[in-house]
C-alpha positions in Angstrom: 7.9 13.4 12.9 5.7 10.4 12.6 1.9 10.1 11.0 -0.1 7.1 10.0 -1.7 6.6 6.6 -3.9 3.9 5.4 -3.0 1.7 8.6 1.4 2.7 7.8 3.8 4.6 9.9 5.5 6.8 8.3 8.5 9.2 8.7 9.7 12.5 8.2 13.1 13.7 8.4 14.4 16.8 7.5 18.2 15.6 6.0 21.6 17.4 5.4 22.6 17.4 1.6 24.9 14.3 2.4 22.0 12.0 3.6 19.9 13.4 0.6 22.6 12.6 -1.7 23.1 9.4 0.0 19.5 8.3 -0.9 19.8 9.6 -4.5 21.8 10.3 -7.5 19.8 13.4 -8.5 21.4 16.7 -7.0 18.4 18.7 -7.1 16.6 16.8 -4.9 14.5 18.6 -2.6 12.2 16.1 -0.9 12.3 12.1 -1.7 9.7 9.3 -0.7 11.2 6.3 0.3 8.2 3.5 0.0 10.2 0.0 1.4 11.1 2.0 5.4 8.3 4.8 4.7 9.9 8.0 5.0 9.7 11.0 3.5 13.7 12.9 3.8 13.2 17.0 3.2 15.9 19.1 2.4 17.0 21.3 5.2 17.1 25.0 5.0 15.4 25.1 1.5 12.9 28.0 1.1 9.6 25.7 -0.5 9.8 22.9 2.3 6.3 22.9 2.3 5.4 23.2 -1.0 7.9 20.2 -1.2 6.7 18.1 1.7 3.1 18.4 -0.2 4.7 17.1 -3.0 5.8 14.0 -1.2 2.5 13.8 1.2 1.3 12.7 -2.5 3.5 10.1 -3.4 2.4 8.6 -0.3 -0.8 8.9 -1.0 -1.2 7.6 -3.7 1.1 4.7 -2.9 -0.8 3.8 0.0 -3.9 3.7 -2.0 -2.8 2.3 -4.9 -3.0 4.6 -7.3 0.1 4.0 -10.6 2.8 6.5 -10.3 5.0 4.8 -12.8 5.9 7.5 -16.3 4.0 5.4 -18.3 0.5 6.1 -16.7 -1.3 9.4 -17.1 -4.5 10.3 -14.9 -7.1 12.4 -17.0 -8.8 15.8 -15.3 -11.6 13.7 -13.9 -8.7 11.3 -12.0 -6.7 14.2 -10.6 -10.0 15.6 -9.2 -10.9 13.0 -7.4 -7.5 12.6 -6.6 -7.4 16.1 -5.1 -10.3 16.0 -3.1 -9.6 12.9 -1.4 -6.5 13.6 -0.6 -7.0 17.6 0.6 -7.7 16.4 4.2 -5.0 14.4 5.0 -2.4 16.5 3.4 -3.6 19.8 5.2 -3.7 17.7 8.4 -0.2 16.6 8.4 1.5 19.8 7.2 -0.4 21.1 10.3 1.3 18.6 12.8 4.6 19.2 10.9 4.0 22.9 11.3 3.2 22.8 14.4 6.5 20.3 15.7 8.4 22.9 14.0 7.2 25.9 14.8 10.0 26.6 18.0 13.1 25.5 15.4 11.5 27.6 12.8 9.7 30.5 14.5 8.5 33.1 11.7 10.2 31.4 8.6 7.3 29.8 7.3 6.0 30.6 3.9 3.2 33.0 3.2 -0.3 32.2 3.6 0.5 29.2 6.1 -1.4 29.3 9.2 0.0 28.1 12.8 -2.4 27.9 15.7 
């Protein structure tokens, strides 16, 4: 599935545990953003792929609008704030399209309190 952020395509691909592994070292590796080809690879047939797809929506995010994501760098409670109210709208928006281009694979495996249309 394909969605545009900040003027970027990106990617996502839901991955066997080969092509996660492939991409990194780090066996309990769930979802992964790679920045250089813009994809986001989730885990298949893991019971939090949404939680986990938010999770990378946010690296993206941030990346795309420049915000440090590097371990030395800490945001205080007024940056993650902002941070979450700017960024509520296009998360929400494309969990809905990945939702939705799942829903025939995945029909009534979604987690609760997720709404389909």
């Amino acid at each position: 599935m394909e969605f545009e952020i900040n003027g970027t395509k990106w990617t996502i691909e839901i991955v066997n545990e080969t092509k996660m592994h492939d991409e990194t070292e780090n066996r309990y590796t769930l979802g992964l953003t790679v920045y250089k080809p813009q994809k986001i690879y989730l885990l298949q047939e893991h019971a939090n792929i949404i939680r986990t797809l938010k999770h990378e929506l946010m690296h993206v995010w941030l990346y795309e609008y420049g915000h440090a994501q590097d371990d030395d760098f800490s945001y205080n409670a007024e940056d993650i704030c902002e941070i979450v109210a700017s960024s509520n709208t296009f998360v929400n928006e494309v969990v809905y399209k990945f939702l939705k281009a799942q829903k025939p694979q995945h029909e009534g495996k979604h987690e609760k309190n997720e709404v389909i249309e």
